[in-house]
C-alpha positions as CSV (number, residue, x, y, z in Angstrom):
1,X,0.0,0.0,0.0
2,X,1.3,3.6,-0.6
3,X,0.9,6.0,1.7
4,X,1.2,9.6,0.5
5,X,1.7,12.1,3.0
6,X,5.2,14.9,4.6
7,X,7.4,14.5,7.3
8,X,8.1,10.9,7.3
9,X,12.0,11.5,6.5
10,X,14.1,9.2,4.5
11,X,15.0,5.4,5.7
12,X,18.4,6.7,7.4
13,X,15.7,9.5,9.7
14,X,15.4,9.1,13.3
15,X,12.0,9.8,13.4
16,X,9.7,6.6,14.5
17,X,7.0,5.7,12.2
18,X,4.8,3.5,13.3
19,X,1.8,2.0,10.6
20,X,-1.6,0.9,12.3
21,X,-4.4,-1.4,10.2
22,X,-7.1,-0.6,12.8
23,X,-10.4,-3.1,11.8
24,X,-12.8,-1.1,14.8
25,X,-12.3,-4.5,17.1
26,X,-8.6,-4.9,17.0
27,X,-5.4,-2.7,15.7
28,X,-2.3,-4.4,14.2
29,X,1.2,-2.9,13.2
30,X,2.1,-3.0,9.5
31,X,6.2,-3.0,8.1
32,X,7.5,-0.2,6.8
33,X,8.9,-1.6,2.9
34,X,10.0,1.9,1.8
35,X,10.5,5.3,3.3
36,X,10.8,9.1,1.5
37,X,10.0,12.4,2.7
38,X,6.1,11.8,0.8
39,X,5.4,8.5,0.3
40,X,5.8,4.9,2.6
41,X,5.2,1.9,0.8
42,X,3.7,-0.8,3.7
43,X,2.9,-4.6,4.0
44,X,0.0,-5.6,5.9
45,X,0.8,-7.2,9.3
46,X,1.4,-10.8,9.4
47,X,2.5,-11.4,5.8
48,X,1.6,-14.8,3.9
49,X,2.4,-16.6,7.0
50,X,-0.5,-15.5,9.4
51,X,-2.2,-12.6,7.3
52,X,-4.7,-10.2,8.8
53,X,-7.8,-11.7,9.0
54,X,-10.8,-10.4,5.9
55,X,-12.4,-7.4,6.5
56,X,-12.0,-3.7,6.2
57,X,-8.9,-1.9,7.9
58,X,-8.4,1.8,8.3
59,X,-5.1,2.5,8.1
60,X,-3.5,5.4,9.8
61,X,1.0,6.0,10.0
62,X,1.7,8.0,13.6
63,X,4.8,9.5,13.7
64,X,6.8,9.8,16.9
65,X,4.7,7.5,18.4
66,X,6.1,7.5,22.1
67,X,6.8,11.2,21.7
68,X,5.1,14.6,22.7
69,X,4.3,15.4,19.2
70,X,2.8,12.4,17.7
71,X,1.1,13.2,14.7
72,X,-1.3,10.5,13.1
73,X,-2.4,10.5,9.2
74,X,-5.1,8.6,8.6
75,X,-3.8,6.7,5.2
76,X,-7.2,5.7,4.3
77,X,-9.4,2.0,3.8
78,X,-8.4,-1.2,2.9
79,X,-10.5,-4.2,2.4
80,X,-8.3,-7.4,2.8
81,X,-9.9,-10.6,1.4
């Protein structure tokens, strides 16, 4: 999935990202494949070995998560089947 958005520095930046597939009963963290300034590319959590189970996920990338600034940008919907 990409995820268009600023502030997410390259993959060498100290800033924490963390990526959240939220299905309204349960939240799950997602990887982090690539990293720019504007765009993440992430995998669903779990991979081919114990993927997510069906249903629709919001998906949502905080950054700084255990900091005082922690912004979150919601990334948008995504149905997995």
């Amino acid at each position: 999935v990409w995820i268009e958005g600023s502030g997410f520095g390259s993959s060498a930046s100290d800033v924490e990202i963390q990526v959240v597939w939220d299905d309204g009963t349960d939240t799950h963290e997602g990887d982090v494949v690539f990293r720019s300034d504007g765009k993440l590319v992430v995998t669903p959590p779990g991979g081919t070995e114990d993927p997510l189970p069906t249903g629709s996920y919001t998906v949502s990338v905080i950054l700084d998560p255990d900091g005082p600034d922690g912004d979150s940008v919601e990334a948008g919907t995504y149905t997995v089947e």
